[in-house]
Each structure stands twice: as structure tokens, then as C-alpha cells.
C-alpha positions as CSV (number, residue, x, y, z in Angstrom):
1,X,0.0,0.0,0.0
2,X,2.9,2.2,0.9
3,X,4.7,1.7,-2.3
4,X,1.7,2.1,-4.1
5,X,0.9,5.9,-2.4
6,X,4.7,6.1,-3.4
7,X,4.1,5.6,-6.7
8,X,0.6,7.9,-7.2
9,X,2.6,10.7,-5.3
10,X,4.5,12.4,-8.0
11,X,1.5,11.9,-10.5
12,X,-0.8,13.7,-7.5
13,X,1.6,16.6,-7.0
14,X,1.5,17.2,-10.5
15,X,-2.0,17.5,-11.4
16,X,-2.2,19.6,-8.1
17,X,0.2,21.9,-9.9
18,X,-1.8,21.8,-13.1
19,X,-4.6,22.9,-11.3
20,X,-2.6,25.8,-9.1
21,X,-3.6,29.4,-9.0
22,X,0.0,29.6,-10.4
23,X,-0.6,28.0,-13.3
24,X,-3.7,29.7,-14.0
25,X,-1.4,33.1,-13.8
26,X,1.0,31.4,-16.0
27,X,-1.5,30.9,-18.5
28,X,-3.5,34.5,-17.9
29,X,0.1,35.6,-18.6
30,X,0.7,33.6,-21.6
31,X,-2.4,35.0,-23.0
32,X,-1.5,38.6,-22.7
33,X,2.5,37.7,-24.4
34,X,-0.3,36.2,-27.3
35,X,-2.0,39.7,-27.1
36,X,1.3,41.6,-27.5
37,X,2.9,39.8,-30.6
38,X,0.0,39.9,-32.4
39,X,-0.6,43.7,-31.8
40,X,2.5,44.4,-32.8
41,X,2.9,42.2,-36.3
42,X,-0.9,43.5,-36.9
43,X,0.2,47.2,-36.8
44,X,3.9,46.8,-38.7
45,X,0.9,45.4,-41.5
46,X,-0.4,48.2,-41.4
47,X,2.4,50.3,-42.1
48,X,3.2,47.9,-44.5
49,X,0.3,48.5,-46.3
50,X,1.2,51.6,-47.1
51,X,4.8,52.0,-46.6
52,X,5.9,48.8,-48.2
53,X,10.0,49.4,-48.7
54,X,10.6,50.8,-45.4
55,X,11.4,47.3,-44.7
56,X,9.8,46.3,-41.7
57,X,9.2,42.6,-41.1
58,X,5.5,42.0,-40.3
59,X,6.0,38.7,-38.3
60,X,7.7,37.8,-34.3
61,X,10.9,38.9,-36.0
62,X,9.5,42.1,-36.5
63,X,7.6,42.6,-33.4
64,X,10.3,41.3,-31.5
65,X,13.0,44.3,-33.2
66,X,9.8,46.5,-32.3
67,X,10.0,46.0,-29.0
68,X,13.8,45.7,-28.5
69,X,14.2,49.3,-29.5
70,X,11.7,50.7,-26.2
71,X,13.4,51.6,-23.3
72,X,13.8,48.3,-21.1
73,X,13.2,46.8,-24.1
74,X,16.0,43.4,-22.8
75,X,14.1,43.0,-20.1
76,X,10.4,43.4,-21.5
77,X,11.8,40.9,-24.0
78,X,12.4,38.2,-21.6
79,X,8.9,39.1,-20.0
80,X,7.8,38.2,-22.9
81,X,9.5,35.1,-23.3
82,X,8.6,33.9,-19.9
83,X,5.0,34.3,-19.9
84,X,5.1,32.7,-23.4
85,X,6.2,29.9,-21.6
86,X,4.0,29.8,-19.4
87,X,1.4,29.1,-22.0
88,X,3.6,26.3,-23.4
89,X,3.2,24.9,-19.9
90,X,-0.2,25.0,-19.3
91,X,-1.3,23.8,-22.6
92,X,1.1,21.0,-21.6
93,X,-0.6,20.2,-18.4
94,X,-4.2,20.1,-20.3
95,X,-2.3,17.7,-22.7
96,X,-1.4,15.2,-19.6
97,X,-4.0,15.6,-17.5
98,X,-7.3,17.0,-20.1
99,X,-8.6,20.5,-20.4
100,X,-11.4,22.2,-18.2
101,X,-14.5,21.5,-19.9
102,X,-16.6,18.4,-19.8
103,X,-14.7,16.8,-23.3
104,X,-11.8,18.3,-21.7
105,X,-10.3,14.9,-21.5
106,X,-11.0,13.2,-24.9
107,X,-7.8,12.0,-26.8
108,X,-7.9,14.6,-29.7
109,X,-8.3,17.5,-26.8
110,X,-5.2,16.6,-25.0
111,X,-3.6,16.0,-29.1
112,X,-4.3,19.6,-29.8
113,X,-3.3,20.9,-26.4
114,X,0.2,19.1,-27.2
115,X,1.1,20.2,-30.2
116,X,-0.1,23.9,-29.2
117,X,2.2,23.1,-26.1
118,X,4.8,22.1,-28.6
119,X,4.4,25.7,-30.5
120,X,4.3,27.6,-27.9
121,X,7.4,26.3,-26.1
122,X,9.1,26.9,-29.6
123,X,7.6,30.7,-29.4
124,X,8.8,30.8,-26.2
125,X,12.4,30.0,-27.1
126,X,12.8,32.2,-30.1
127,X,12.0,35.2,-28.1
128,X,14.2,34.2,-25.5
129,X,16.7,33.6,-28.0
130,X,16.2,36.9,-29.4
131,X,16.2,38.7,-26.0
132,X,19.9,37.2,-25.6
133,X,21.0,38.7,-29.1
134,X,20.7,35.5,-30.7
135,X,18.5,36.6,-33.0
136,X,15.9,34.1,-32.6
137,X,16.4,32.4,-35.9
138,X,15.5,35.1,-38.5
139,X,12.7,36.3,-40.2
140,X,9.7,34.1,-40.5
141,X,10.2,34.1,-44.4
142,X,13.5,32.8,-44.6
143,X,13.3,30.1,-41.9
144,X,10.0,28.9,-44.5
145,X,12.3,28.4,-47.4
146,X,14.9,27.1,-45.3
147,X,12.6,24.6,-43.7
148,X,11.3,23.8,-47.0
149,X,14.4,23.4,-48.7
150,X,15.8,20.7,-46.2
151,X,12.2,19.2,-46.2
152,X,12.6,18.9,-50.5
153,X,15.8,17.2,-50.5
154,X,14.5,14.0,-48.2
155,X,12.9,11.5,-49.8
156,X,9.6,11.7,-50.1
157,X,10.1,15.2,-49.6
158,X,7.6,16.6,-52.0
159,X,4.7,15.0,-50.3
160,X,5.8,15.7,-46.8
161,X,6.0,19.6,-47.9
162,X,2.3,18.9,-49.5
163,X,0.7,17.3,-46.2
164,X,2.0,19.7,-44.0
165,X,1.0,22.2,-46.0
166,X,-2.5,21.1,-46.3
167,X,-2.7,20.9,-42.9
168,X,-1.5,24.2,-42.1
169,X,-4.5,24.9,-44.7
170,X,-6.8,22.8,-42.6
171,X,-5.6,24.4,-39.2
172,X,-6.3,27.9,-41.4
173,X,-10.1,27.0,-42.0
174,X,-10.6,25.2,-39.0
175,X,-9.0,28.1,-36.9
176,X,-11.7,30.4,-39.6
177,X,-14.8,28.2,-38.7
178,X,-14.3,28.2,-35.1
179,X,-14.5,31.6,-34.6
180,X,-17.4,32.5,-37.3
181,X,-19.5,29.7,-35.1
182,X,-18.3,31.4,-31.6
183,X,-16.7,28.0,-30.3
184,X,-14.8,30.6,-28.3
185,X,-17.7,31.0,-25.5
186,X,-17.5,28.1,-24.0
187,X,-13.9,28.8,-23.3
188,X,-14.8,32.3,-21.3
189,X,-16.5,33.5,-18.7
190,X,-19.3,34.9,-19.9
191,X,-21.4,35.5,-17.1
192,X,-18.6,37.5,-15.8
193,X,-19.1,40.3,-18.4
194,X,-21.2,43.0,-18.5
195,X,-23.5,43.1,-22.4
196,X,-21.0,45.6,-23.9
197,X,-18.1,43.7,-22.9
198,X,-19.6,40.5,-24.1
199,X,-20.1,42.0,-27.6
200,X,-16.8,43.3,-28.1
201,X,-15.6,40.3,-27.2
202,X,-17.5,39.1,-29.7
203,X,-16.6,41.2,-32.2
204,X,-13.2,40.8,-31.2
205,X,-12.9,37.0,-31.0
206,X,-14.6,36.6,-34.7
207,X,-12.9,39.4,-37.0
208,X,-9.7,38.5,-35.1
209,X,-10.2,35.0,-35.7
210,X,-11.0,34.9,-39.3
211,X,-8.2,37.0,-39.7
212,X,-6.3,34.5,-38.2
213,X,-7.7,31.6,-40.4
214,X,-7.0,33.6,-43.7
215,X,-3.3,33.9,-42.5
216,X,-2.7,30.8,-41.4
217,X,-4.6,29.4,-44.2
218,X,-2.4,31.2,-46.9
219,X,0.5,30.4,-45.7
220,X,-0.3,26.9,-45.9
221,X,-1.2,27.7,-49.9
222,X,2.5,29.1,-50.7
223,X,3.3,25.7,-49.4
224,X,1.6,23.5,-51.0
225,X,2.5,25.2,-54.2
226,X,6.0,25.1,-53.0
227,X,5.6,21.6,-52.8
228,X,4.0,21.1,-56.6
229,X,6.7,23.0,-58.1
230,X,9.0,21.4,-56.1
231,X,10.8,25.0,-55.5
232,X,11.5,26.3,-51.8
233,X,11.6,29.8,-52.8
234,X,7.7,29.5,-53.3
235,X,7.2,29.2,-49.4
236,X,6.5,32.1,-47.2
237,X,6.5,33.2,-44.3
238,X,4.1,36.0,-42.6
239,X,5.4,38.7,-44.0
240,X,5.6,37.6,-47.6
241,X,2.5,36.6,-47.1
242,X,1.1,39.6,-45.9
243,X,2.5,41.5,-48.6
244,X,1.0,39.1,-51.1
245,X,-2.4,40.6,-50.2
246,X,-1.3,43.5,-51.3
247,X,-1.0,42.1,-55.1
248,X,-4.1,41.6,-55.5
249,X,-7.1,43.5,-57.0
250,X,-7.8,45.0,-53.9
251,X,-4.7,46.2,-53.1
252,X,-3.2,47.5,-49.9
253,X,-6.9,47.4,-48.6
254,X,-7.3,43.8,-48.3
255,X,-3.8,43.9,-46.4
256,X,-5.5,46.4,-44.4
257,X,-8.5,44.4,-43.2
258,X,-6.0,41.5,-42.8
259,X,-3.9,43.7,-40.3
260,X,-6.8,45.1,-38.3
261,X,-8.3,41.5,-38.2
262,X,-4.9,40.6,-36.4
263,X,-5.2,43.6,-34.1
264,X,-8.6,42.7,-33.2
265,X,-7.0,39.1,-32.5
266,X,-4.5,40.8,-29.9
267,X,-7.4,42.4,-28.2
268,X,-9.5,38.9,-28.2
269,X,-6.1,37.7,-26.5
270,X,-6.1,40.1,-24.2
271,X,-9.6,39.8,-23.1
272,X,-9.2,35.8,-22.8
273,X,-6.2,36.4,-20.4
274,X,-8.8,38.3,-18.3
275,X,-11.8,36.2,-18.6
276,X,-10.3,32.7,-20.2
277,X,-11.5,29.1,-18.3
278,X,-8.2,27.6,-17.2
């Protein structure tokens, strides 16, 4: 029996952890470090848009150089970095021991919470890396044609470019859906919101989202048509693909809507870290 309690003891103090008020700062915390990124790349769009050869870099890279040049910018770096972290952590914990919510611990929950944990950890440590002048491994665009390009010379290569891409392209719509249907609600506390809050969050959480899902979802298309025509240099990153909006018939505008989607995004991320079920 002893050995037994032996044995359940680490496992016990673990989920007591995943269930601590510290995690559910780390993860309040993690939320706001989502907030911040995404404000930032949203508004370098927006100069973009219009001021396309000042050669700003509309991705982490970018927002990351943003906030290096503020004062205490070293240290609001590694903020950063840390509370990023602390979202790779608590999305790990949901992945060990199920997310709050009554499906919370089905298999493809605790999937998704692991590879988010996985992505986050690796957002974590590039802007940690970049906080201790590493650079944290370039910009977004030429780590896609990098990745690509080593992906292309295995074997096989072509199709593991194409059904990566097509998942990214999945993720895109799925990422799209979600938010159009609100799927978000059940992940806030709502009845902790006053009507006005509640509808910007709304607002917010969908024209964020979708924004999102477009991204996400074109990037996933440079891919896949890196992957056809068997050529790295068709991949892109963020900020190429940001830019491409601006080729088409709509010009700058459709960048525009892009970039203010993404700043409504940061707001939605900001509001989660306040009202977000952990």
C-alpha cells in the first residue's frame, strides 16, 4: 500500500500543480504575451500596407525588433518570453492531464493541447533567443524556405511539404470556422461580463479569428504550391504573405483588413487572459 501511495505521489503533485492558481497566472500571462505579438505584427501590417519598402518585417521577427528598440526593451523581451512559456506549460498540463471543460479529456483534446504546447514552447524560445541577441532564428520568411528546402531534399520530400502544408491549410479553416460559429464562448466567462463587454468580445474573438484563419490558411497555400513545383523559394512566411495581399485586386486594402483582423485578434487575446477558463 505504501509503495503504491509512493508511486501515485509524484502523479498527485503534478496534477495539483496543473490545477494551481499559479498555473492559471501562467496561462492568464501567456495570454497577454499572445496579445502583445499579435498587436504588434498587426500594426507593422499596417504600415506595410502603405509604406511597403521601409522594410519592416510583419512577423515575431519584426515585433520582436519593435519591442527591443523601447526603453527596457531586454528585459520586456524576456517578460515576454517567460509568460510565453507559461502558456507552453499549461497547454502542456491540459495535454497530460485534459482541459477544463466536460470533453476536456478526450484523446484529440489533449492532441491539440500538445502540439499547441509544442508551438508555444518553440515561441517561447525564439523570443528568448532573441532577448539574448541571438537573433531568434530570423525572419519568419526565410526560416519557411529554409525549412522547406531541407524538407525537399529528403525522400519523399515533395509529399511531406504537401501534407503539411495542407494541414496548415486545414488548421487555417478550422481556426476560420471556429471563430465565425463562436466556439470561443464556451472557453470564457461569460457571465462575468457585462452586455458591452460581451459583444466586443464578440466582435473581437470573430474578426480576429477569421483573420487569423486567412493567415494561417495562406501560408499553408505558398506551401503546397512550393511543394508542386518542387521550388523552396515559393514558401512564405508572414510577412511575404502579408505583402501578397497587397498584389491583389484589392490592393493595400485587403492587407489592411488582414492587419486590423490581427489587431482585433490581440485584443480577443487580451480579453481571454482576463476572462479565459483555465
Amino acid at each position: 500500500m505504501t509503495g503504491q501511495s509512493t508511486t501515485w505521489l509524484p502523479r498527485t503533485t503534478a496534477r495539483r500543480a496543473a490545477n494551481s492558481s499559479a498555473m492559471d497566472r501562467a496561462a492568464r500571462a501567456g495570454f497577454a504575451a499572445r496579445g502583445v505579438l499579435y498587436l504588434l505584427i498587426g500594426v507593422i501590417a499596417l504600415r506595410v500596407a502603405f509604406h511597403p519598402g521601409d522594410g519592416e518585417q510583419a512577423d515575431r521577427s519584426g515585433a520582436l525588433a519593435e519591442i527591443a528598440e523601447k526603453p527596457f526593451g531586454s528585459v520586456l523581451l524576456w517578460a515576454l518570453g517567460i509568460a510565453t512559456a507559461g502558456m507552453a506549460l499549461w497547454r502542456l498540463s491540459e495535454a497530460v492531464f485534459g482541459a477544463s471543460g466536460p470533453d476536456g479529456h478526450k484523446t484529440h483534446k489533449r492532441l491539440f493541447s500538445a502540439c499547441r504546447a509544442v508551438f508555444y514552447g518553440f515561441v517561447a524560445y525564439s523570443v528568448m533567443a532573441f532577448a539574448a541577441g541571438a537573433g531568434g532564428g530570423g525572419s519568419s520568411d526565410r526560416q519557411s524556405k529554409d525549412i522547406t528546402a531541407r524538407a525537399l531534399e529528403m525522400p519523399g520530400g515533395r509529399w511531406l511539404v504537401g501534407a503539411a502544408a495542407i494541414g496548415v491549410v486545414v488548421a487555417g479553416g478550422w481556426i476560420l470556422v471556429r471563430a465565425v460559429r463562436r466556439k470561443f464562448h464556451k472557453h470564457l466567462k461569460t457571465g462575468e461580463m457585462s452586455r458591452r463587454v460581451r459583444q466586443a468580445v464578440d466582435v473581437l474573438g470573430v474578426f480576429g479569428g477569421v483573420a487569423r484563419g486567412v493567415l494561417f490558411g495562406a501560408v499553408g497555400v505558398f506551401a503546397l504550391v512550393a511543394a508542386v513545383r518542387f521550388d523552396p523559394d515559393e514558401a512564405k512566411g508572414v510577412d511575404d504573405t502579408l505583402r501578397a495581399f497587397t498584389q491583389t485586386s484589392a490592393g493595400p486594402w485587403l492587407l489592411v483588413v488582414i492587419a486590423v483582423g490581427l489587431v482585433a485578434f490581440a485584443g480577443f487575446s487580451f480579453a481571454s487572459a482576463r476572462y479565459r477558463r483555465t
